[in-house]
C-alpha atoms as a printed R data frame, in Angstrom:
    type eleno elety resid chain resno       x      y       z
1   ATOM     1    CA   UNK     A     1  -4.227 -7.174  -8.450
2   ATOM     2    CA   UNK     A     2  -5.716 -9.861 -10.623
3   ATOM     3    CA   UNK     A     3  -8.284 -9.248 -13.805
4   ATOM     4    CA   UNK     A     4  -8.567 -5.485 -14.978
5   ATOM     5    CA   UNK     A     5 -11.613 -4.876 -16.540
6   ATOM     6    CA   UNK     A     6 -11.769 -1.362 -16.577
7   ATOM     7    CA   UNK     A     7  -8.734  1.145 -17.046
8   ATOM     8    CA   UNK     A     8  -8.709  5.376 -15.293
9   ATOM     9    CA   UNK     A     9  -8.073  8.517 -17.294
10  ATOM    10    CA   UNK     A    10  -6.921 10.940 -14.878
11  ATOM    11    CA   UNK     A    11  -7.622 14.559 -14.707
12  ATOM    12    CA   UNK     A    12  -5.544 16.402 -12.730
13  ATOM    13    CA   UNK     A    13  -4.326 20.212 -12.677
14  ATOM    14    CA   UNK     A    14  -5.097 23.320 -10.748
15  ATOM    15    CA   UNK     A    15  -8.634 24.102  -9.271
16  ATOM    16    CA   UNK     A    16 -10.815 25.668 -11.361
17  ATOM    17    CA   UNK     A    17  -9.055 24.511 -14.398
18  ATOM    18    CA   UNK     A    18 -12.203 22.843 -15.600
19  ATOM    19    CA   UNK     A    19 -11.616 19.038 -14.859
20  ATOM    20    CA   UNK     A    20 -15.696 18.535 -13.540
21  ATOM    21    CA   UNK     A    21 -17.115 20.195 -16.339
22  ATOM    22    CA   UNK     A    22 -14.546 17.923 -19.036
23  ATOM    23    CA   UNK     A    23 -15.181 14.950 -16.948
24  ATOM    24    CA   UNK     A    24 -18.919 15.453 -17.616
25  ATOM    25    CA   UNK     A    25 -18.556 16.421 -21.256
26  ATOM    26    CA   UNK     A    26 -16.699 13.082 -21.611
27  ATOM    27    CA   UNK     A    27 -20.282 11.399 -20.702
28  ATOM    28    CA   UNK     A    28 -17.795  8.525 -19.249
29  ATOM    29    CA   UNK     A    29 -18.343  7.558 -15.558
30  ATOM    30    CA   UNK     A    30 -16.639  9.396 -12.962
31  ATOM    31    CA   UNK     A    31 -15.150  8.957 -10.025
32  ATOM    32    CA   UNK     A    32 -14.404 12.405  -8.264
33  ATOM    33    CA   UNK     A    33 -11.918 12.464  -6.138
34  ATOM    34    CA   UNK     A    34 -12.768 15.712  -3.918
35  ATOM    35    CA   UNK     A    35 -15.213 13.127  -2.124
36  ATOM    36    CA   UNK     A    36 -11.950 11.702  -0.510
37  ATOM    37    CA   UNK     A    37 -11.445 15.070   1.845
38  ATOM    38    CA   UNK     A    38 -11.017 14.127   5.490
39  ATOM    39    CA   UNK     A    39 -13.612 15.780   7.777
40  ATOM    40    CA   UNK     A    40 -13.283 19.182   9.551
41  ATOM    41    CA   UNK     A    41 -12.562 17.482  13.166
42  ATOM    42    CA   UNK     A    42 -10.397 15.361  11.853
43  ATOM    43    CA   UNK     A    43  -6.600 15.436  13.999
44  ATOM    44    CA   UNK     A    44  -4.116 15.168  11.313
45  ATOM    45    CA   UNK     A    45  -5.091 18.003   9.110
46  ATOM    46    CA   UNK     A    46  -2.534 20.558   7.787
47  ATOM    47    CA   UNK     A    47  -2.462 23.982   8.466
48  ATOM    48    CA   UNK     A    48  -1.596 27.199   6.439
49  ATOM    49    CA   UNK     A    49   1.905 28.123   8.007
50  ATOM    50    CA   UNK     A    50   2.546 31.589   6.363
51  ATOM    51    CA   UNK     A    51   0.096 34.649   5.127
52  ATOM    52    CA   UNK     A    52  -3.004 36.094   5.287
53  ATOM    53    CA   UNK     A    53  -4.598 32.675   6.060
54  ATOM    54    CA   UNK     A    54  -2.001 31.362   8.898
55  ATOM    55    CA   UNK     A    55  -3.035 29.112  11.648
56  ATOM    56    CA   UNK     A    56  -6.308 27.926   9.008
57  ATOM    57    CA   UNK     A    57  -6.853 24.443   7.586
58  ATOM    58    CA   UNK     A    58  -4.601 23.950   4.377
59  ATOM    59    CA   UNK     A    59  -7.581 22.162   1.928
60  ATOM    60    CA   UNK     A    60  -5.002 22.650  -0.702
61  ATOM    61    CA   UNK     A    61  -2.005 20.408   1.022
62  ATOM    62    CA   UNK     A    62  -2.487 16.768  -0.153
63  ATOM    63    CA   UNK     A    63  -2.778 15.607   4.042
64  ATOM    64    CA   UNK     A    64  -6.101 17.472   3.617
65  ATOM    65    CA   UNK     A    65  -6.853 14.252   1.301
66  ATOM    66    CA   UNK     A    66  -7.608 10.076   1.884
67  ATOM    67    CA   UNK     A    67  -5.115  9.063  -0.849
68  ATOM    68    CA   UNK     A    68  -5.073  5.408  -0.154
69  ATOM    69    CA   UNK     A    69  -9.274  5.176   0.023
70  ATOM    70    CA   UNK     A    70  -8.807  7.011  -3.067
71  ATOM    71    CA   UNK     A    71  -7.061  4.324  -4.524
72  ATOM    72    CA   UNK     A    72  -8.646  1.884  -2.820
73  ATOM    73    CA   UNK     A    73 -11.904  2.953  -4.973
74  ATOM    74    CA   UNK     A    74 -10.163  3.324  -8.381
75  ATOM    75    CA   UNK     A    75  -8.557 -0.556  -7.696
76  ATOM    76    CA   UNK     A    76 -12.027 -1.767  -6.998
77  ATOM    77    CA   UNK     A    77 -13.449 -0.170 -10.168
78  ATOM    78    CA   UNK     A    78 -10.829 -1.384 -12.213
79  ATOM    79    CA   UNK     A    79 -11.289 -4.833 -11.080
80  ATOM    80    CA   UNK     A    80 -15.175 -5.135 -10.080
81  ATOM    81    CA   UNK     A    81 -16.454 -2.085 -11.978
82  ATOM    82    CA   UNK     A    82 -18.370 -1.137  -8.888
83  ATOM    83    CA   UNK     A    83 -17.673  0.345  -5.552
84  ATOM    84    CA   UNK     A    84 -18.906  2.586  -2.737
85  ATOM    85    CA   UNK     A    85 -17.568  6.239  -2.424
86  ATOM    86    CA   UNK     A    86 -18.353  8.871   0.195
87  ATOM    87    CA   UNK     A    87 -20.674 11.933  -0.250
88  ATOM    88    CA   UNK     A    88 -18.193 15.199   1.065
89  ATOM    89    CA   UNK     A    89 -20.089 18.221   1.806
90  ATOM    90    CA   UNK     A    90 -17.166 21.101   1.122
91  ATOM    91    CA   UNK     A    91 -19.245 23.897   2.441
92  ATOM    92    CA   UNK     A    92 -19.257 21.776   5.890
93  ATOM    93    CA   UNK     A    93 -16.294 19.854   5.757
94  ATOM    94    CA   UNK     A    94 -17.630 16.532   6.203
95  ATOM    95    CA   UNK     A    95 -18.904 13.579   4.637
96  ATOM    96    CA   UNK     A    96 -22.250 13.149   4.513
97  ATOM    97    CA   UNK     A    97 -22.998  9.319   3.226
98  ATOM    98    CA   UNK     A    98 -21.983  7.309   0.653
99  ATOM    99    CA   UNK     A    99 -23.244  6.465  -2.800
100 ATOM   100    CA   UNK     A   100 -22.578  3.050  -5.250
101 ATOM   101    CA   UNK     A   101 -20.464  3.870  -8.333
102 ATOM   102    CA   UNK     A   102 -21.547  1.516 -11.425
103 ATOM   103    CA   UNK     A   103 -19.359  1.458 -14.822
104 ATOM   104    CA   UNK     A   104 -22.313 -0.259 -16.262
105 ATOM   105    CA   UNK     A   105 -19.778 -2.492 -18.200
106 ATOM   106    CA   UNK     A   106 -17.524  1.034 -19.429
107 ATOM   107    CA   UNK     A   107 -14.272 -0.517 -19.668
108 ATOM   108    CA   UNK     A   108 -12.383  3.290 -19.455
109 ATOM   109    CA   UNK     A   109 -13.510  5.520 -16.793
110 ATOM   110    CA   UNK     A   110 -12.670  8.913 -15.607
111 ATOM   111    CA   UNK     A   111 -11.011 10.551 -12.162
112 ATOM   112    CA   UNK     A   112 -10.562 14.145 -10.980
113 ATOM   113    CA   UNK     A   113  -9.623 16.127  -8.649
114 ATOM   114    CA   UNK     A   114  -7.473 18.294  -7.523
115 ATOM   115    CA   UNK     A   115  -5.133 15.759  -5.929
116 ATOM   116    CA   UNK     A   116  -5.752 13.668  -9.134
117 ATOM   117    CA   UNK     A   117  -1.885 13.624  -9.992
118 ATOM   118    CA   UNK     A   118  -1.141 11.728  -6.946
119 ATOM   119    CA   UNK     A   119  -2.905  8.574  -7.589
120 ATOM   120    CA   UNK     A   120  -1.164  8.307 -11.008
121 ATOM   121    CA   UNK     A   121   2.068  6.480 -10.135
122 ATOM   122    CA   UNK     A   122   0.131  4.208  -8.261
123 ATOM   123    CA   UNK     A   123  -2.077  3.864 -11.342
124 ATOM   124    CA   UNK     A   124   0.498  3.437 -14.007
125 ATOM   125    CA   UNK     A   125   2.753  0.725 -11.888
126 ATOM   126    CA   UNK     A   126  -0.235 -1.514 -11.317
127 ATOM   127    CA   UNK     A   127  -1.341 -1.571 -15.120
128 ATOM   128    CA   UNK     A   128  -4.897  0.647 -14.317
129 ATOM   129    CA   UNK     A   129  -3.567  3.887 -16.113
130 ATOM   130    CA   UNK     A   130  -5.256  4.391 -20.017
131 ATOM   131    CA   UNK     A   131  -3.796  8.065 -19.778
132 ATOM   132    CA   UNK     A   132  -3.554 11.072 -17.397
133 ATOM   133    CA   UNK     A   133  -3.669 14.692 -18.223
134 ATOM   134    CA   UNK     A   134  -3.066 18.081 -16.817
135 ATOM   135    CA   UNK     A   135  -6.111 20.255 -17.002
136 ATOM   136    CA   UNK     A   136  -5.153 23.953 -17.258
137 ATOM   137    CA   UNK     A   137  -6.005 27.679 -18.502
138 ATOM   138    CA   UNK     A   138  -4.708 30.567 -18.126
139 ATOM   139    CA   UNK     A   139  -4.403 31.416 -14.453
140 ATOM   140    CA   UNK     A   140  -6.732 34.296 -14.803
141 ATOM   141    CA   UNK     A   141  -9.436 32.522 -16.087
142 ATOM   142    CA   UNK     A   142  -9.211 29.628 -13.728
143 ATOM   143    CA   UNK     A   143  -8.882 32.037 -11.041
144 ATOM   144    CA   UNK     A   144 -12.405 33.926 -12.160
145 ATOM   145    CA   UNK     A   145 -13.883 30.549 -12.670
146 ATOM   146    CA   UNK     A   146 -12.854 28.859  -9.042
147 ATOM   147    CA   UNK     A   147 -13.979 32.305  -7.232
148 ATOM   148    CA   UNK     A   148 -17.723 31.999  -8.891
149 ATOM   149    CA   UNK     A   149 -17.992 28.735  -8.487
150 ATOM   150    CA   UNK     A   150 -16.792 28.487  -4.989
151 ATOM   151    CA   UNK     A   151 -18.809 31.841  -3.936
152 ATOM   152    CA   UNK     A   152 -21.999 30.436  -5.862
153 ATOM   153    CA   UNK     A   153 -21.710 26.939  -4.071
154 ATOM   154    CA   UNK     A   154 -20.785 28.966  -0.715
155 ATOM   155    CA   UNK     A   155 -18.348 26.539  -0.085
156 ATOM   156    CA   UNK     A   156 -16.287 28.603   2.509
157 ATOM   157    CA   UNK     A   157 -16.226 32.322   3.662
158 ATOM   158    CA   UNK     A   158 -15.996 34.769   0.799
159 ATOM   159    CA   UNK     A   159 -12.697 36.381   2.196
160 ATOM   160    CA   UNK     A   160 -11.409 33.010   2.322
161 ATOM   161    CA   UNK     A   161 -12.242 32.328  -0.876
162 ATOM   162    CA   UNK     A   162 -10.597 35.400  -2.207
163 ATOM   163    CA   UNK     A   163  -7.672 34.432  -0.171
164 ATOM   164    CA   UNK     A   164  -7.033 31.121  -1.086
165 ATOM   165    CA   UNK     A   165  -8.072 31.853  -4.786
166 ATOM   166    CA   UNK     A   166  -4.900 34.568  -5.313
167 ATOM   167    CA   UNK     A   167  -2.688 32.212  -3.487
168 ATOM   168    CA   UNK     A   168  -3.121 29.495  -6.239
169 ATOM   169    CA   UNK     A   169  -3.427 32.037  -8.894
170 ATOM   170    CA   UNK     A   170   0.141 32.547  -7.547
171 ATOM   171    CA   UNK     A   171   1.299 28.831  -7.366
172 ATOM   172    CA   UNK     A   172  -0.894 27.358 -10.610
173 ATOM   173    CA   UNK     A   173   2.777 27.155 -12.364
174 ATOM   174    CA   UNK     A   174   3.826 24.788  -9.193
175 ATOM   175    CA   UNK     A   175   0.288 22.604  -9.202
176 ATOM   176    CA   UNK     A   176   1.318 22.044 -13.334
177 ATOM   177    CA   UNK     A   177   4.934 21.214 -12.877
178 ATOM   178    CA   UNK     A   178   3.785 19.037  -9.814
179 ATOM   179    CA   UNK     A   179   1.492 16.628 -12.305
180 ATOM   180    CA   UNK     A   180   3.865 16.715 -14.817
181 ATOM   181    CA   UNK     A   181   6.275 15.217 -12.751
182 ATOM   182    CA   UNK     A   182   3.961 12.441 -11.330
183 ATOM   183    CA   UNK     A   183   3.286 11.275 -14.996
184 ATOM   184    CA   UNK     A   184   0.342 13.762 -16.640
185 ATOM   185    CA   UNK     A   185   0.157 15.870 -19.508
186 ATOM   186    CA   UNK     A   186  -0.256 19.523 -19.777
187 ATOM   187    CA   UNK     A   187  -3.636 20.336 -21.851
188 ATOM   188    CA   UNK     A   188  -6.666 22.416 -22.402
189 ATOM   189    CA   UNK     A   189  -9.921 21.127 -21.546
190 ATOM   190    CA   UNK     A   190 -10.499 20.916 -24.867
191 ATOM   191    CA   UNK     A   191  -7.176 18.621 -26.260
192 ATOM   192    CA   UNK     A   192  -7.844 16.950 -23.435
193 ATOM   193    CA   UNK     A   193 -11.517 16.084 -24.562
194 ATOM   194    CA   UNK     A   194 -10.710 15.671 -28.283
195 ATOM   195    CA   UNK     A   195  -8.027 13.187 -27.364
196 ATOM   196    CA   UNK     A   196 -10.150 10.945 -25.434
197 ATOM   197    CA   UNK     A   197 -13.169 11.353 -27.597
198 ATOM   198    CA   UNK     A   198 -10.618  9.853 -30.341
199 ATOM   199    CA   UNK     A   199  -9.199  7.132 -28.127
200 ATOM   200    CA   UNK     A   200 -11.894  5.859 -26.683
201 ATOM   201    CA   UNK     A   201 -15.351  7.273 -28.211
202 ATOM   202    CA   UNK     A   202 -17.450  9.790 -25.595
203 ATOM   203    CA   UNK     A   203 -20.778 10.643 -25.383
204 ATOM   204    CA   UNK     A   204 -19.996 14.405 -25.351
């Protein structure tokens, strides 16, 4: 791409971990990657092969996920400083409009998700990446704090939910290692937030 006016700080790291509520504590605009889920109907989804949740829709399995509109979005911020991004209800599994994403002239913005880590390599090789980090707690925690959340917002069936949440309370060691491999850095929320605060000034 040509000009970059604006550079991403990625958070990435397991569900629950806290990446919304640091991403809004920067006070930085955000683009949020969950947005980019494909809808419910949609033919190429991935399903959960083994368990208590077999033969279901794998949300958790980056197929579940529009990667390249994803990065189609964090290109066009980096070199316009505007685009358009979908609204994704979770609770119905479907987007539900769109919405126009200003940086207002911010020349560092933030992304997050929990498929976050995979836009990074894309990021870093095209010159877009100003750092990327790897949100995480202790699994118990960020197990406690995905279940309220997700039974608060009713975003899926509260069995589900329980499911699904002790599954990645099982694999949060994998989601890490996975990040750390695609380029980000293991940290609290709150490293995370003091190192960014110090790079590039918040309004936290």
């Amino acid at each position: 791409m040509g000009r970059v006016r604006a550079r991403v700080i990625v958070l990435a790291g397991p569900s629950g971990a806290g990446k919304s509520r640091l991403a809004t504590r920067l006070g930085l605009p955000v683009l949020r990657l969950d947005d980019f889920y494909k809808d419910g109907d949609d033919p190429t989804l991935p399903l959960i092969r083994t368990g208590a949740n077999e033969g279901l829709i794998d949300w958790d399995h980056p197929d579940s996920w529009h990667l390249e509109d994803a990065m189609t979005a964090v290109r066009q911020l980096c070199a316009d400083g505007v685009t358009d991004v979908p609204v994704y209800d979770i609770a119905t599994s479907s987007r539900t409009g769109t919405q126009h994403l200003d940086l207002g002239g911010a020349d560092v913005f933030v992304t997050e998700g929990i498929f976050a880590a995979e836009v990074i390599p894309a990021c870093a090789e095209e010159g877009l990446l100003a750092a990327a980090y790897c949100v995480t707690q202790h699994p118990l925690l960020t197990f406690w704090r995905r279940l309220t959340r997700d039974l608060r917002e009713h975003r899926k069936p509260p069995l589900m939910l329980l499911r699904r949440g002790w599954a990645l309370l099982r694999g949060q060691h994998r989601v890490i290692a996975h990040a750390t491999s695609r380029g980000a850095r293991p940290v609290t929320p709150d490293e995370a937030y003091a190192e960014i605060h110090a790079r590039v000034g918040t309004h936290g």
